[in-house]
C-alpha positions in Angstrom: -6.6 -39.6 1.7 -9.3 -37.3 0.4 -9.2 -35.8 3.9 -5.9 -34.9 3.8 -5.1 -31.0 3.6 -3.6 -30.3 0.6 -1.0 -27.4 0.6 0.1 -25.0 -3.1 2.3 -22.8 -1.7 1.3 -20.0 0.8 -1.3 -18.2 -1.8 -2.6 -21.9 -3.1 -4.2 -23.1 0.2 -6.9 -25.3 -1.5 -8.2 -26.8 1.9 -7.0 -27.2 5.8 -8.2 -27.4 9.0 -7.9 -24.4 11.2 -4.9 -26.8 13.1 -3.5 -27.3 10.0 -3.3 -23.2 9.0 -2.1 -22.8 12.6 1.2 -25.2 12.3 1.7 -23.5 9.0 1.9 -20.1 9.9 4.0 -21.3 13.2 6.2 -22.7 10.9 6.6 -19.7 8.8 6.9 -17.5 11.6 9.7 -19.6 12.8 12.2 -18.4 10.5 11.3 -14.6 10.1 12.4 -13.0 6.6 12.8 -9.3 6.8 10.7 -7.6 4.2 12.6 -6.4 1.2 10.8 -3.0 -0.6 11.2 -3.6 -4.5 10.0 0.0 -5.7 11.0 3.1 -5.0 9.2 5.8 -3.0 8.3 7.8 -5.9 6.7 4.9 -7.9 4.7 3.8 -5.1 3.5 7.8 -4.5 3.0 7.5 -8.0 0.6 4.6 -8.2 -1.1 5.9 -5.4 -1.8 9.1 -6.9 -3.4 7.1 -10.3 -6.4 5.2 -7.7 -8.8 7.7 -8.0 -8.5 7.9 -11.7 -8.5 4.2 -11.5 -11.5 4.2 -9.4 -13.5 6.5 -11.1 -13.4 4.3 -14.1 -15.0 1.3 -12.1 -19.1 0.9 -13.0 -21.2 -1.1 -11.0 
């Protein structure tokens, strides 16, 4: 049983074998959701126009 893949949800993928990550994504391709935008235009314009401020801000 410690071998067995163990699946959180699509972001929680703790460990899986690349067969594993292949029947899961066959299966989530196999009933297609159309992808629904949840912001407007003009806030995603405007978050785009805030990376370089965001980026200058960043230190090594």
């Amino acid at each position: 049983m410690a071998n067995t893949p163990v699946f959180i949800g699509i972001s929680g993928l703790r460990r899986a074998s690349v067969r594993d990550l292949i029947a899961a994504t066959e299966a989530w391709l196999a009933v297609p959701k159309p992808f629904i935008w949840t912001a407007s235009a003009d806030e995603i314009l405007e978050k785009v126009r805030r990376v370089p401020v965001a980026l200058g801000r960043i230190t090594a």
